[in-house]
N, C-alpha and C positions, 0 to 999 in steps of 0.2 A: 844640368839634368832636366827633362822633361817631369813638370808638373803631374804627380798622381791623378789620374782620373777616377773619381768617386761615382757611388752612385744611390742616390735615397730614396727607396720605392716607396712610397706612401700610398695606405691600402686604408679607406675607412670601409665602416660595415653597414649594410644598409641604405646606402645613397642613391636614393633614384640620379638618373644623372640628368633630369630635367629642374633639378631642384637646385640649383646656382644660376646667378644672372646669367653669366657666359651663356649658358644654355639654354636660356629665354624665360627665365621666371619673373613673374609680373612684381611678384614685393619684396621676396628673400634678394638682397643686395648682398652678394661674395665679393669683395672688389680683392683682397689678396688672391684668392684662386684667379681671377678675373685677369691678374697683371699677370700671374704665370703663365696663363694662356698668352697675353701678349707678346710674354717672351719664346713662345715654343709654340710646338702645334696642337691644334685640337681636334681631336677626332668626333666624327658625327656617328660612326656604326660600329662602335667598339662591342663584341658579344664576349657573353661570361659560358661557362659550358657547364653548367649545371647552376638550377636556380634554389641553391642548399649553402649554407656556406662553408660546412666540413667540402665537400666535394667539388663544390669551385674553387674553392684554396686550392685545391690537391693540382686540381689541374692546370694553374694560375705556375705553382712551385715548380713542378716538372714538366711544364713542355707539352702534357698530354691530354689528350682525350678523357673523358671517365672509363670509358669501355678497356682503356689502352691501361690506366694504374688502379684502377677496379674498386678506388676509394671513394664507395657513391652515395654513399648519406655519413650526415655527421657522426661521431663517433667510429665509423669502421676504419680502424687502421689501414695505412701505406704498408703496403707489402713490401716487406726487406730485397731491396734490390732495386729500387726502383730509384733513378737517379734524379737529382735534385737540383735548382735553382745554384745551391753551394756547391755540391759536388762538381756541378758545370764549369762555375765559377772559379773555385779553388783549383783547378784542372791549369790558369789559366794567371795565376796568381793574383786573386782577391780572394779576399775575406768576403763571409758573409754571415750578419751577427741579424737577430730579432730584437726585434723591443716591441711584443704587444703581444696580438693574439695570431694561431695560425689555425686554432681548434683542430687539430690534427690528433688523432693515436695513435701510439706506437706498435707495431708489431710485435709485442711481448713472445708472441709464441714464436714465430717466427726468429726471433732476435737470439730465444733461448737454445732453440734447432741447432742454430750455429753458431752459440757459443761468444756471442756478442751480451761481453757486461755491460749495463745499462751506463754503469759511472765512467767508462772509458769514452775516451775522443770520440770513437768511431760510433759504439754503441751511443753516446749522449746523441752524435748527430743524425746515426737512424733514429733515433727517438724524439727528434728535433723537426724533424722532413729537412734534416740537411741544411738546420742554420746552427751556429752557435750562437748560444741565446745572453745575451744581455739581460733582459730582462722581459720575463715571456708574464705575459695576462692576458688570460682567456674574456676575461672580465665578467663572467658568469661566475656567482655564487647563490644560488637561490637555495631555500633547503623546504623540503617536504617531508610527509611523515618518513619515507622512506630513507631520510636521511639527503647530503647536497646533492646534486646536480653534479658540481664538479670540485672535489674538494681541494683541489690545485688555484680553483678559480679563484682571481685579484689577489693572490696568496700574500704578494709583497706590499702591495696598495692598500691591504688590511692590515697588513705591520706598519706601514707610514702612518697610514691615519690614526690609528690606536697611540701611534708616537707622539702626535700632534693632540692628543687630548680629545678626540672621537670614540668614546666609552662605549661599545659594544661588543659583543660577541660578534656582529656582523657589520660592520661601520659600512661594506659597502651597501647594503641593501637599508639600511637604519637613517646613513645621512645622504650618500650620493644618489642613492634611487629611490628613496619616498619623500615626503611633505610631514607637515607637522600641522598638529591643530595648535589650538590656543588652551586645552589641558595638557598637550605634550605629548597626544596621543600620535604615534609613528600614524602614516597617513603611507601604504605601501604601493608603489610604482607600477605595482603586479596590476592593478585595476585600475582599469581604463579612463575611471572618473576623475583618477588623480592625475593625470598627465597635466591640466590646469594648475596643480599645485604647484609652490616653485621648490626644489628639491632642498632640504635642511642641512645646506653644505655650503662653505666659504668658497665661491666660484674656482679661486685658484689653486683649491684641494681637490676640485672636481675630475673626472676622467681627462678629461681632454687634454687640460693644461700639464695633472700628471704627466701623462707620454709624454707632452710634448718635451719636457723638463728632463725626462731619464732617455731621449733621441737627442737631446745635445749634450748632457752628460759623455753618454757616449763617442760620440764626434769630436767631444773635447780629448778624449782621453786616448782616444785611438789614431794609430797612425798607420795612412793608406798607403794602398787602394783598397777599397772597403765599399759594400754593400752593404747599407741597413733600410731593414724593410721596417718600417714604423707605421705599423698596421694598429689604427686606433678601433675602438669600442665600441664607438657612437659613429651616426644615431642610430643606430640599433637601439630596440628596445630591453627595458624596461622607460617609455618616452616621457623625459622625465628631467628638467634641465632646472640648474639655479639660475636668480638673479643674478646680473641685470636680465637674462636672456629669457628668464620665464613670463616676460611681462610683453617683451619686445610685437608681438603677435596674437591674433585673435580670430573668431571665427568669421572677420571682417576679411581677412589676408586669406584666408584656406581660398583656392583654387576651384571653379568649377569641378564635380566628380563628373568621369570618363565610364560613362556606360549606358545600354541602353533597357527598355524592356522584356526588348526578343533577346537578348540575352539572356536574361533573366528566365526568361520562357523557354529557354533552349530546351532541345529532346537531347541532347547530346548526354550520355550518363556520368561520362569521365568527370566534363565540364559541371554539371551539375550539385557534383559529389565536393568539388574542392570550392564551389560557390557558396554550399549548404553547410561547411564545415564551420565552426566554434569563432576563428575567426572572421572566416569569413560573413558570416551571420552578423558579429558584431559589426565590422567596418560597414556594413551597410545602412546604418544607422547615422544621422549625421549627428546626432550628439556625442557619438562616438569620435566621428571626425572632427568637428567641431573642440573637441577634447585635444583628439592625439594631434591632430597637423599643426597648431602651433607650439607645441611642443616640440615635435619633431625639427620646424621650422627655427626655432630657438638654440636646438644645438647643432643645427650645420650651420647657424650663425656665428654661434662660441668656436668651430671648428674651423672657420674661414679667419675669425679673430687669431686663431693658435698657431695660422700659416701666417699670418702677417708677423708673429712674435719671430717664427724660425725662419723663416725668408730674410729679415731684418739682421738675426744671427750669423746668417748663411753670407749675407753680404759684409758686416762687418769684420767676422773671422777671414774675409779673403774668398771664400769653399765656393761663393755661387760661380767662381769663374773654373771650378776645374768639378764640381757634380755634377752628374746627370739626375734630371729633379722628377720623378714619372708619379702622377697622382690619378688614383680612380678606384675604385669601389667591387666587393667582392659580388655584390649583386643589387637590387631595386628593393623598394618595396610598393605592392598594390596602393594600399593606403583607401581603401573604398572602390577603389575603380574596375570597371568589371566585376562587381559584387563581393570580389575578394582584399583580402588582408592577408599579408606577410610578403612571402616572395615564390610561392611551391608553384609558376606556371608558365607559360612561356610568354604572353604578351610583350610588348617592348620595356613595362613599365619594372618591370622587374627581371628582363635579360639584358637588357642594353644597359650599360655606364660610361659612365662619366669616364674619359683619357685624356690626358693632357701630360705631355711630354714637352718638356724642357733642356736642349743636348749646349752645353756652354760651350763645343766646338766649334771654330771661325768657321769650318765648314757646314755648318748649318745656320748662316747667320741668312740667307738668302731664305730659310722658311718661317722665321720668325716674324708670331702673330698671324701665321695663316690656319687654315683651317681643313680640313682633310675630309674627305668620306669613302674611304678605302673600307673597306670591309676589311675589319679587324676581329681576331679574338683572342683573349686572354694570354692561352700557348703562345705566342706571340713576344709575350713578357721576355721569359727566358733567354731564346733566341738573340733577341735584341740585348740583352746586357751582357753574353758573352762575347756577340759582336762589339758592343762600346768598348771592352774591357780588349779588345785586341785579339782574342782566339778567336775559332772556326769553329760553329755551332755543327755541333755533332747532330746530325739533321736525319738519320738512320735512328735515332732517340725523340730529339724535340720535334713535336709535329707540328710546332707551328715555327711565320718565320720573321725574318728581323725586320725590325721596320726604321731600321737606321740608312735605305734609301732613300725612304721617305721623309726621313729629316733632315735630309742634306742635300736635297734636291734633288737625286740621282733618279728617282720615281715619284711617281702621283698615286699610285696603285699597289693593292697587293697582291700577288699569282692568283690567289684563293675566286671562285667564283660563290659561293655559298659558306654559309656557315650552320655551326653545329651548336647544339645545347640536348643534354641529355637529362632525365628527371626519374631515377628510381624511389617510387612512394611504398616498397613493399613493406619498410615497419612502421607504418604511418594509420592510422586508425581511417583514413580516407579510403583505403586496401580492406577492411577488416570493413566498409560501410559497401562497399562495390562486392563484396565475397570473393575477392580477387586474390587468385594464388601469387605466392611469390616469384612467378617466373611473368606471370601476367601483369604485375603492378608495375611495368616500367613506360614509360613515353619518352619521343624524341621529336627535336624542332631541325628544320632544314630551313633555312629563309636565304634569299638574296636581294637584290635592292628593288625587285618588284614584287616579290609571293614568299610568304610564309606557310609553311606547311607544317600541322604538329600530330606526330601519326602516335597511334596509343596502342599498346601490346593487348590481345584476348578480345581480338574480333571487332572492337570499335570502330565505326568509319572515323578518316582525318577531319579535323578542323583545317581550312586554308581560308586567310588574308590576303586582299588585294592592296599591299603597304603604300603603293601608290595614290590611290583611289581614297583611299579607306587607312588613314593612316595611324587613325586611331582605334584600330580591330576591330570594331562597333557588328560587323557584317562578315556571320561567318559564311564560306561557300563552301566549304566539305563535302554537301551533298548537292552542288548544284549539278546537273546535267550538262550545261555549257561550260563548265570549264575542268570537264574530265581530263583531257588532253594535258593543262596544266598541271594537274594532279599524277599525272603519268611522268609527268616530265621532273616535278620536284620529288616525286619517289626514286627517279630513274638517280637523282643526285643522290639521295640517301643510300639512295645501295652501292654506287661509287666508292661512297664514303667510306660502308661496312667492310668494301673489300678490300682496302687498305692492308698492306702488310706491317698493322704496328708492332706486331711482336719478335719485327726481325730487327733486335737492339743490338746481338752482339758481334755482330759485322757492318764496316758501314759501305756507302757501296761502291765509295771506290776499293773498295779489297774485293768486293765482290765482284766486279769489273776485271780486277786483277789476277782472279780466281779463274775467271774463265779458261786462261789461256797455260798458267802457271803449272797446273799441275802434268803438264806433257813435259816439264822442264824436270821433272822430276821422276822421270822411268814409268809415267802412266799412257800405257798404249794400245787401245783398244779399236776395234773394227777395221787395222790393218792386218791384212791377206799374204802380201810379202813386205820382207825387209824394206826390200829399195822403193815401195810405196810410199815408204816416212822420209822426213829427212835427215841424214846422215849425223846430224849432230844430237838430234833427240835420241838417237838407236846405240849409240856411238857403242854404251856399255854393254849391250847384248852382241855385238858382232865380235868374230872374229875369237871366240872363249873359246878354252878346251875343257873338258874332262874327263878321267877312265871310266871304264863302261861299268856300271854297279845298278847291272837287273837283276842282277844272282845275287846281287847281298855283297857287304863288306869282304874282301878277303883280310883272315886272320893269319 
């Protein structure tokens, strides 16, 4: 019998993807990531489609656009109907289980409509975005006057650790995500000053190693073919890592910050609003940075350490010869660079991630340890794992497409000539600082491998990137006069884009190919004049019938 092919999607949160050696970091050394690229390919122009991590998940899960599953900031639920990574999958027979975070909501209302219970299969999996969950952490539990954030959040990691003798009401915010003084005073992760501190947790009680411990639990326990998506925590913030790895780095190792004046000086309003925001105010501070980036730098260290633990697993269990290994990141973060902090904008440093794909099939043994710069994005995912798994990507659905030519030599390229990234800020206090209605607070990026264009809804001129030239965005041209033309021409893609038929899911188009002709097979016959104009076998049942004359009515 043919060997089960697996496949482990590894999704961290927050990872620039210029922040691993592989990808040219001068001091963070990844060498487990580093050897997986060895063995697979690496992509150089992977884009995410929204720079939010509710709403690049969504459209990471399903194949789609944001505009196409309409779930476009965190918290707003996937609308019931909307097909999923699993459902793809399961079509196709694989499993597909979570172990981490998806930050997805359920369509409660929607679910109640139609009579989907939350505790049955079907309802847990709408409520899942269409995984069965192993074991789901949002990893979010912070709490303010108004009560938590997310009271689901670390729900099971704050049962372990209270297990383990972590005496609080909050163990994850108490020991994994703050410092300690030397009266004992909790030192909390929420402020920035303490990202220096080293977090008051025994390393291997920490986030990281957690998942990575209940991702081979699983794998032990289950028997494929099987997708698990072991989408870790970190480094997203709260930035905030134990020894060894708090000490590992310093304001010696932080990186040159990526920006300039005239940025800073932009007239641009959109731009100006999300530069002048809380965070971003902060990150422009280098004691700020100085603070967070070895921090930061500290746990994609731990997190390259916890691929080396499960790669090591993966080979000794036998599984690296029959998994598909795909690692990359839900989005970037600024980290000071163009005035801004978090990830709410389009520049590279927070659209573009990290991809590195690993296929253990002989026929892909010809691209290992090469390196790719196909325009890639996210949708993409999908596509590609019901291709590994042996079905036909239902392509009338997923908009994006497999990139299992390109692992196998079969291509260098993807169709796509451009890519997309969408950014709705309408509940975001940046909307509420601009007086921006809710139909006006949305932007969208169009870039290809020479112009980035990012156009902003309520009369704004575009920002546009010359990515060649200018490859670190420093020089916006939005209002140059000399390169209108080009602005014509990357709006001319954007509307392409828009006119897209994605809402035509429940036909695909070979039926609709099929449709063309099928219904004259079927007594449908219109704009013929006489009979013998058709042909004979399509008429067949109108020719040649009798019946009594009943213009006068029945006779009784």
């Amino acid at each position: 019998m043919a060997r089960a092919k697996n496949i482990l999607f590894i999704m961290f949160d927050q990872l620039r993807w210029d922040y691993l050696s592989c990808y040219g970091h001068r001091h963070l050394h990844t060498p487990n990531i580093d050897r997986l690229a060895e063995c697979g390919v690496r992509f150089t122009r992977c884009y995410i489609q929204s720079p939010i991590c509710g709403s690049s998940r969504m459209s990471t899960y399903t194949g789609r656009y944001v505009h196409s599953h309409g779930a476009s900031w965190n918290g707003t639920p996937l609308k019931v109907g909307e097909m999923t990574m699993g459902d793809h999958l399961r079509k196709v027979g694989m499993d597909c289980y979570l172990v981490g975070k998806t930050h997805m909501r359920a369509d409660e209302e929607g679910m109640a409509r139609l009579g989907l219970e939350p505790d049955s299969i079907i309802g847990a999996r709408v409520g899942e975005c269409g995984f069965d969950v192993f074991e789901r952490d949002d990893g979010m539990l912070p709490e303010g006057p108004d009560g938590y954030y997310d009271p689901d959040g670390a729900k099971e990691y704050n049962k372990w650790l209270k297990a383990r003798g972590y005496e609080s009401d909050n163990p994850w915010h108490d020991f994994a995500n703050s410092g300690l003084d030397d009266d004992g005073n909790v030192l909390s992760g929420w402020f920035l000053k303490n990202s220096a501190e080293a977090a008051n947790i025994h390393e291997p009680d920490s986030e990281t190693p957690y998942l990575t411990g209940r991702a081979i639990d699983f794998m032990q326990g289950h028997v494929g073919p099987w997708c698990c998506h072991l989408s870790y925590i970190k480094p997203h913030w709260p930035y905030i890592v134990p020894e060894p790895y708090a000490g590992m780095y310093g304001p010696g190792d932080v990186q040159p910050v990526v920006r300039s004046d005239a940025e800073r000086d932009s007239d641009h309003p959109v731009f100006r609003a999300f530069m002048g925001n809380k965070v971003g105010e902060a990150f422009s501070r280098q004691e700020v940075r100085d603070a967070v980036i070895p921090a930061y730098m500290g746990l994609i260290k731990q997190a390259d350490d916890q691929m080396g633990r499960l790669f090591a697993w993966l080979e000794e269990t036998g599984r690296m010869a029959d998994t598909m290994i795909v690692l990359t990141s839900d989005h970037g973060d600024f980290l000071g660079d163009h005035w801004m902090g978090e990830k709410t904008f389009f520049h590279d440093a927070s659209t573009k991630v990290p991809l590195i794909v690993y296929d253990p099939s002989p026929d892909a043994d010809a691209t290992r340890g090469t390196v790719c710069d196909a325009l890639v994005e996210c949708i993409d995912f999908a596509p590609t794992f019901v291709d590994f798994a042996g079905g036909e990507p239902a392509t009338h659905i997923l908009e994006g497409e497999s990139l299992l030519p390109i692992l196998r030599g079969q291509a260098t390229d993807t169709r796509r000539d451009y890519v997309i990234c969408e950014y709705d800020y309408s509940a975001t206090p940046v909307a509420q600082a601009l007086g921006a209605s809710v139909r006006e607070a949305t932007m969208f990026m169009v870039a290809d491998r020479k112009w980035k264009l990012m156009h902003f809804e309520g009369g704004h001129r575009p920002m546009l990137f010359d990515l060649e030239n200018d490859p670190d965005e420093l020089h916006d041209l939005g209002d140059s006069e000399d390169h209108t033309g080009v602005i014509a021409q990357m709006y001319d893609k954007l509307f392409a884009w828009a006119r897209r038929p994605a809402q035509r899911t429940t036909r695909s188009e070979v039926q609709l190919v099929e449709m063309r002709t099928k219904s004259r097979g079927r007594g449908v016959v219109l704009g013929i004049y006489d009979e013998n104009d058709a042909p004979l076998e399509l008429t067949v049942r109108y020719r040649g019938r009798k019946a009594p004359d009943m213009k006068g009515g029945p006779v009784r």
